[in-house]
C-alpha positions, 0 to 999 in steps of 0.5 A: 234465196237464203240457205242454212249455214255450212257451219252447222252442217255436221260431218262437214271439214272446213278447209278454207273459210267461206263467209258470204251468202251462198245464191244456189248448189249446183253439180254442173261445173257448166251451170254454176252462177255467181256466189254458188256452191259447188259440188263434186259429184263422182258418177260412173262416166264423170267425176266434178272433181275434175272440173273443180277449177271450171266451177270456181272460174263461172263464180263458185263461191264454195266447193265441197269435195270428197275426203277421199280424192282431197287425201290423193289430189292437189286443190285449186288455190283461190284464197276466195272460195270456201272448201270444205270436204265431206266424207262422201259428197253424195250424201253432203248433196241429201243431207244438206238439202234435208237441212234446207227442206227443213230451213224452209219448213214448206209443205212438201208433197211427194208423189210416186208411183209406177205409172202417171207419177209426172203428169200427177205432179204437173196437174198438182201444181197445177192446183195448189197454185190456185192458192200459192207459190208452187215449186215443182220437180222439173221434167223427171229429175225425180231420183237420188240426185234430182230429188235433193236438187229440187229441194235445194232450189225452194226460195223464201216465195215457195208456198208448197214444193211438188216433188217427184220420187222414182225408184227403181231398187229397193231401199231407194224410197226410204233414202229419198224420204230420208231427204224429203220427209214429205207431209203429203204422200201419194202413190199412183199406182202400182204395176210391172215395172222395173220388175227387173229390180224387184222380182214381183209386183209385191215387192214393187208394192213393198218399195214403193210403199216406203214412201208412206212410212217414211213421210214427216210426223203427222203426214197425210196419204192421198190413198188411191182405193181403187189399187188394191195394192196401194188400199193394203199399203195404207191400212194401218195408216192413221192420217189418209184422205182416199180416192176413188173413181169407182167407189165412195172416197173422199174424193170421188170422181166418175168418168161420164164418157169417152170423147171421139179422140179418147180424151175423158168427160169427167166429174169430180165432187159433183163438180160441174163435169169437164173434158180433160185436155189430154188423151186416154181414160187412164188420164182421169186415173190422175186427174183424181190424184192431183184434185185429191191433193187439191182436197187435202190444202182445201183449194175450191172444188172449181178451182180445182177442176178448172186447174186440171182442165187447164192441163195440156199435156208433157211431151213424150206422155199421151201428147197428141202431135200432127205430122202431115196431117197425121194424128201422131200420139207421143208416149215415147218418154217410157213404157211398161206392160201397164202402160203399153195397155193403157195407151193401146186402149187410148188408140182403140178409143179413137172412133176414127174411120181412117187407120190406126197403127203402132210403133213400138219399141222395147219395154226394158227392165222387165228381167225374166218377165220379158218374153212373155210380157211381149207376147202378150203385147202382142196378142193384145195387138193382135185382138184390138185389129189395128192396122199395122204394128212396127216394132224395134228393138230386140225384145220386140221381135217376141211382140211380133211373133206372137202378133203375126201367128194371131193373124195380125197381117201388117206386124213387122220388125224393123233393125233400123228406125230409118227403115220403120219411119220410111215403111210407115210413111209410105203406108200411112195416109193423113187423118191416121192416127199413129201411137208410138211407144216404148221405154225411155232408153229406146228413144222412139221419139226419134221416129217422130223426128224422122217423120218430121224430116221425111216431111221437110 
């Protein structure tokens, strides 16, 4: 791998000359291989700082450190590493990864959105490896720091770089494209989430269309029609190739039917139709994304098709696990109101004759919308008549309320995982399909892993 010079980094101080060939950059002192570049980042509970000595001892072969902390502290003295100093060492991390982004000069391919954006990314690369080297976001490391660091790990063999791009403030999509400068831009849609952050739905529009403007000269939109939203953000644009799974787009797909597992039968192009290998009808909301991509680099239709069917699922997103014989639904990696709806709508899809139940935790970042959205949660609970609904954390106690004065006979708030996981065993049976849900800071996948343990 080959990376651009740090002499041509602008800003940059040279306080010990490195002439070698750096082999990678990381941040985690732990993770440093042979000939790296070491940066210290400071957070809110770690300083790399102080972890100068352990880098250089695992083969930092150059560090980069605050101008700030070199002006109060003592450097480790090793004649054989490079240090430099830069004036904030978070932003040496972006602007050096702008730098090999552009040293690279690969297509890059930025996706966003506030639900879907992983799965769009995973059967996105997916597709274009059909016609090259794909690089990819790993897991969701999709933020200020993930997304330079991602960038950063393109080598000479990458034909296209995937890269995932969330945000939850406003300003951060200009920041990250300040980075990234993406070719081709899509968002999945827009949505309730981290409204906390952005007061409204329309400023969550506003942010996230940011990554629209703030793509390279001359890039493309992959404009999702069917978000009326992301329709408005991409009016003026002049290069975009648009989707749909309800109108005439570019790339227009149907949904002939759904499976008795809820898994989606779906056409794109006129392709011959396939079944996706993932649940929920929302999936061929992402399907079209990723083979509207595959449109734009000109993959074969039938590649494309058969590169999404291939798709199996992330764990913690829709991902159809069994527990004692048990149809357990894990969607525990994250939750807003939009995709608490969709993945109630994926259970209700089940034709099973057995029972159906919900295990749900908090949606966070909701600000003042909070009760309210869990009521209605709860009322939607309610409606649908699954078969027991248990909840946990604070804001869940609304959910329950609401569900229990709409009639809902087994709605129960739970103060402990242990206590919920226990009840919904003893009142569960094999053949039931269970759903659980709730946002990424509650860990609802422990209720999976309890259930697992009450069965060894």
């Amino acid at each position: 791998m080959s990376f651009v010079s740090l002499k041509e980094m602008k800003g940059l101080t040279e306080l010990q000359p490195f002439s070698g060939e750096l082999t990678g950059v990381s941040i985690d002192s732990r993770t440093v291989s042979e000939g790296n570049l070491f940066v210290a980042l400071k957070g809110d509970k770690f300083d790399g700082h102080n972890f100068l000595d352990s880098a250089i001892s695992n083969g930092a072969a150059a560090v980069v450190v605050s101008r700030k902390w070199n002006s109060e502290n003592v450097l480790p003295i090793n004649e054989s590493v490079g240090i430099y100093t830069f004036v904030d060492t978070l932003l040496f991390l972006g602007q050096y990864a702008n730098m090999h982004r552009n040293f690279k000069k690969q297509p890059i391919v930025g996706i966003s959105g506030s639900n879907g954006k992983t799965t769009v990314k995973e059967m996105t690369a997916l597709v274009l490896s059909k016609i090259g080297n794909v690089h990819k976001t790993k897991g969701n490391l999709n933020n200020h720091i993930g997304v330079p660091l991602t960038l950063l790990e393109m080598n000479d063999s990458t034909d296209y770089a995937v890269i995932e791009m969330g945000i939850n403030h406003p300003g951060e999509m200009t920041y990250l494209c300040s980075i990234a400068e993406p070719d081709v831009a899509l968002i999945t849609n827009v949505e309730l989430a981290h409204i906390e952050f952005f007061g409204s739905v329309d400023r969550v529009a506003k942010a996230k269309g940011e990554l629209f403007t703030g793509m390279a000269v001359g890039g493309t939109a992959i404009v999702n029609i069917d978000d009326s939203h992301i329709k408005a953000l991409a009016e003026n644009l002049d290069k975009k190739l648009t989707y749909s799974l309800h109108v005439d787009a570019d790339m227009r797909g149907k949904i002939l039917r759904i499976e008795d597992d809820s898994r989606a039968v779906v056409e794109f192009n006129g392709c011959e139709p396939f079944t996706l290998n993932v649940l929920g009808k929302k999936m061929a909301e992402n399907a079209i994304a990723a083979a509207a991509i595959g449109l734009k680099f000109a993959v074969p239709l039938p590649d494309i098709c058969e590169a999404i069917e291939s798709y199996r699922g992330f764990k913690g997103r829709m991902n159809r696990l069994e527990v004692a014989g048990r149809i357990v639904i894990d969607d525990s990696y994250n939750a807003n109101p939009a995709s608490v709806e969709f993945a109630l709508n994926s259970l209700s899809a089940f034709t099973s004759s057995s029972k159906k139940i919900v295990v749900i935790g908090d949606m966070l970042e909701l600000g003042s919308h909070s009760e309210e959205e869990h009521r209605q949660i709860g009322r939607k609970l309610s409606v649908a008549g699954f078969d027991a609904v248990y909840a946990y954390g604070t804001e869940t106690k609304a959910t329950i309320d609401e569900a229990q004065k709409e009639g809902s006979e087994e709605a129960v708030h739970f103060e402990s995982k242990e206590e919920m996981t226990e009840t919904l065993m003893n009142f569960s049976a094999p053949g039931d399909v269970i759903l659980v849900k709730g946002s990424r800071g509650m860990q609802m996948e422990d209720v999976i892993t309890l259930m697992i343990g009450n069965v060894n």
